[in-house]
N, C-alpha and C positions, 0 to 999 in steps of 0.2 A: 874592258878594264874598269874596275871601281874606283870611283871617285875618291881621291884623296880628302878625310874628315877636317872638316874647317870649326874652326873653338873664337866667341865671341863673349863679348862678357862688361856689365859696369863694374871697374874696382873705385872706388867711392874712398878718399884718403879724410876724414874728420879726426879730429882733435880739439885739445884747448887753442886758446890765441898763443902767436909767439913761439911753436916749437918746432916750425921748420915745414910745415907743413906745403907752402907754396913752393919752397925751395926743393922739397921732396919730388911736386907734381913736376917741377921744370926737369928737374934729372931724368925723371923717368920717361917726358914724353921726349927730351931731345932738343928741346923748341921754350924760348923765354916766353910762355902761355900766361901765367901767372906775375903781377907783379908785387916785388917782396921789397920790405923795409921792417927796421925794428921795433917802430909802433902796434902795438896791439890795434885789432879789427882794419888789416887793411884791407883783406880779402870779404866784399860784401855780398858777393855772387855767389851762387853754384858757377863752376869754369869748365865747363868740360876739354881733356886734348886725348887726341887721337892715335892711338901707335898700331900701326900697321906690318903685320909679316905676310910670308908668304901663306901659311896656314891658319892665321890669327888675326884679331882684330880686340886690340885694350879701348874699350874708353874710359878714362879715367874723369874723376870729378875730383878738384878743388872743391872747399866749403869755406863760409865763415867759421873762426874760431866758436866753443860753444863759449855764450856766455847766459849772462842772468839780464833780459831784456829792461830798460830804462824807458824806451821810447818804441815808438809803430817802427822805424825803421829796422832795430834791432830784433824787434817780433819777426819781424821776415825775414833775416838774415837768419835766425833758429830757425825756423823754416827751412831753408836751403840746406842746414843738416841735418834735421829728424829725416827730410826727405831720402837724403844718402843713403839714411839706415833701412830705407823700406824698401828700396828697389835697386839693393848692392846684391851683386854674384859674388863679390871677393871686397871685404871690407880693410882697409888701411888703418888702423889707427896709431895714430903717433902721438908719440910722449917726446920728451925729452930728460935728459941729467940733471934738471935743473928744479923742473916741475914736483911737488907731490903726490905721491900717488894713489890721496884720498880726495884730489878736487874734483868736482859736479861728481859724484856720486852716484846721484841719478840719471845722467846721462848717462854713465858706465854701465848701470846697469842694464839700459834698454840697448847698448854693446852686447852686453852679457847674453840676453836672451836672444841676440838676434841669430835667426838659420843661418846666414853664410858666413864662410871661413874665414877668420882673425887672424888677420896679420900685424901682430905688434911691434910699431917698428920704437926701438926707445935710440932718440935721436942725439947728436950732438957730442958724442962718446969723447971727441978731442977736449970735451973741457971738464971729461972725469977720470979717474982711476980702475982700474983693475977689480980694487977691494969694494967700492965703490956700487961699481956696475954689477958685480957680482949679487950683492945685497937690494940693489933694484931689478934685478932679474927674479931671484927670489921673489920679492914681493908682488909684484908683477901678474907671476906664476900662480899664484894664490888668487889675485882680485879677479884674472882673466883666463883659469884652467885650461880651455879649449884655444885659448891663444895659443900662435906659433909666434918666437918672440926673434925680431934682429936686429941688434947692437947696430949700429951704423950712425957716419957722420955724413949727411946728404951733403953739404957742402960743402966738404974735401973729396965725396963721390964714394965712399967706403962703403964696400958693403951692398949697393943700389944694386950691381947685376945679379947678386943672387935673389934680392928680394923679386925682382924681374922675372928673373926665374921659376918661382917658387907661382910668381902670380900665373903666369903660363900655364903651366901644370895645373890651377885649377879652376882657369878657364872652361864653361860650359858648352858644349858642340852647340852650334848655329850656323847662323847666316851672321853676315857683317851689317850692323847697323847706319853704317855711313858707306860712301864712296869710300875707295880704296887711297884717293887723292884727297885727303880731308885732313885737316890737323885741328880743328876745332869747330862745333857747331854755331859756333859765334858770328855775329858781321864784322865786318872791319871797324867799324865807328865804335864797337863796342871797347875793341883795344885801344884807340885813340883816350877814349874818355882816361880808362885804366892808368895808361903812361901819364896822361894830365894831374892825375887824381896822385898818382905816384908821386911826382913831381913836388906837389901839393906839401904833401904828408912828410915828404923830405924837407922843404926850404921851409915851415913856419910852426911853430909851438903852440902846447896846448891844446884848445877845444877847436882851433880855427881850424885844422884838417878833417877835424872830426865831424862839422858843420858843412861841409862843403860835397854837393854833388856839380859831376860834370856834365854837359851835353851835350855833342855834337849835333849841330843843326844844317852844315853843307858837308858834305865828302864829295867833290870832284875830283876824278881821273881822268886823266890823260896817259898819253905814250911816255910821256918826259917829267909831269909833274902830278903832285895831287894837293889839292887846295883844303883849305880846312877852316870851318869858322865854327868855335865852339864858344858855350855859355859856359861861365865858373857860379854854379849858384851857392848862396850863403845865405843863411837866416835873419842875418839883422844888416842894419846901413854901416853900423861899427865896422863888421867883417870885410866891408865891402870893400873899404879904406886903409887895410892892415891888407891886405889881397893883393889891391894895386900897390902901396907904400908911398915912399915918397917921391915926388915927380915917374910913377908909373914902373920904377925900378925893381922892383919885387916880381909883377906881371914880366917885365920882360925878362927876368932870369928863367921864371918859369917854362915862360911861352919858348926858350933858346934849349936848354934844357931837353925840354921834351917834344922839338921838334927834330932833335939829333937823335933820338930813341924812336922818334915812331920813323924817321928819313931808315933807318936800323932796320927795324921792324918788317919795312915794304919793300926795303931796299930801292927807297925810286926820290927824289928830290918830292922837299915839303913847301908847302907856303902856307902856314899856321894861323889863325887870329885870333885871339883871347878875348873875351867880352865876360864881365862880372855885373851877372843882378841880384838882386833878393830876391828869394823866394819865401818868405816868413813861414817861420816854423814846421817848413817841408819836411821834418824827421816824422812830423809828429800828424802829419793831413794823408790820408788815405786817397785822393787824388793825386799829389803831388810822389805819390812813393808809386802809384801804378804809373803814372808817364814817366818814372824813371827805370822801371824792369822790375820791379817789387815784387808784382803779385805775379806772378809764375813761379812753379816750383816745376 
């Protein structure tokens, strides 16, 4: 009897900041992989998650938003999406109703040229019209010819199981990259940081989210609990002081917050601890960006 054909494959989801993009990757692998809020540049990693069938195996990749680099940090966060583009089987790219669809140009283009199959998804359709969408489908059509284009609201879930679908179908024959029990390449501490940093970018304004890398330094587990002592770093003493707030108040929304997401996450009791240093000007020091996952692509 012949072997039933097994289909593996990277689908690689890039875009601009802001259009839904992490929200897209959680639908599709099933699993909150990704974490999302309305601030531009929340996603600074490549994120891989894992969907598994009986015949299949998706890895998908999160990216950073493309943008126009300021700092080393952002250098590498481009990184992590020109990378997408080199080594996708099935590319994602999303837009949304909101967006124009003449911005980074040049990243569109290295879109344009690339071998594998274009998936355009143009996002967020519940906050446009009919006449609308129809005129950025058109356009669309034009800037990305060999694109396959679908309307969809990842948020409301519209639409996702066909793009699923579609991805399926052109899936490359292989072997499976991961374990068949695998939902992310990741370690645990990495999602810890994530839900912290989340947290972060939720409770304070401004440059202060955008200044601020996390670091778990203890992950203990046990049968009943898992213990956690993580760094909040920030670039200046200012931040350090707007982080904690006053009598410590700020820290401990955070530290409550996102101890009840990652308790979520593991499903297993947390015991959290928050610690904030400087780390001066670590966006911009090429040691300080490799000890925090930087230079890997």
């Amino acid at each position: 009897m012949q072997n039933k054909p097994f289909y593996s494959g990277f689908v690689n989801i890039i875009g601009n900041p802001n259009v839904g993009k992490s929200t897209l990757m959680n639908k599709l692998v099933g699993e909150r992989i990704s974490i999302i809020t309305s601030k531009s540049q929340t996603t600074r990693h490549r994120i891989k998650g894992i969907v598994n069938g009986d015949d299949f195996q998706i890895v998908y990749s999160d990216t950073p938003g493309v943008l126009k680099p300021n700092y080393k940090l952002q250098e590498s966060m481009m990184k992590f999406s020109n990378s997408a583009l080199s080594d996708a089987d099935v590319i994602i790219y999303v837009t949304d109703t909101v967006e124009k669809t003449d911005k980074n140009p040049e990243f569109l283009n290295k879109v344009k040229s690339s071998e594998a199959p274009i998936l355009l998804v143009i996002n967020k359709i519940d906050l446009s019209n009919q006449t609308k969408l129809e005129e950025m489908i058109g356009s669309w059509k034009e800037i990305l010819p060999n694109a396959e284009i679908f309307p969809m609201s990842a948020k409301e879930n519209f639409n996702t199981d066909n793009l699923l679908k579609r991805v399926i179908e052109l899936l490359p024959e292989g072997e499976p990259f991961f374990p068949q029990d695998e939902m992310t390449d990741l370690p645990s501490r990495f999602f810890c940081n994530e839900i912290i940093r989340e947290k972060i970018l939720l409770n304070y304004e401004k440059e202060i989210p955008y200044s601020v890398e996390v670091e778990v330094e203890s992950f203990k587990e046990d049968k009943k609990l898992i213990s956690i002592q993580a760094v909040i770093n920030v670039e200046r003493d200012s931040q350090k002081g707007i982080i904690i707030g006053h009598k410590g108040q700020a820290l401990k929304k955070v530290g409550q917050e996102a101890r009840l997401d990652i308790e979520a996450f593991f499903a297993k009791k947390v015991f959290l601890q928050l610690f904030v240093k400087v780390a001066k000007d670590w966006r911009n020091k090429d040691s300080k960006l490799k000890g925090f996952g930087y230079n890997s692509i």
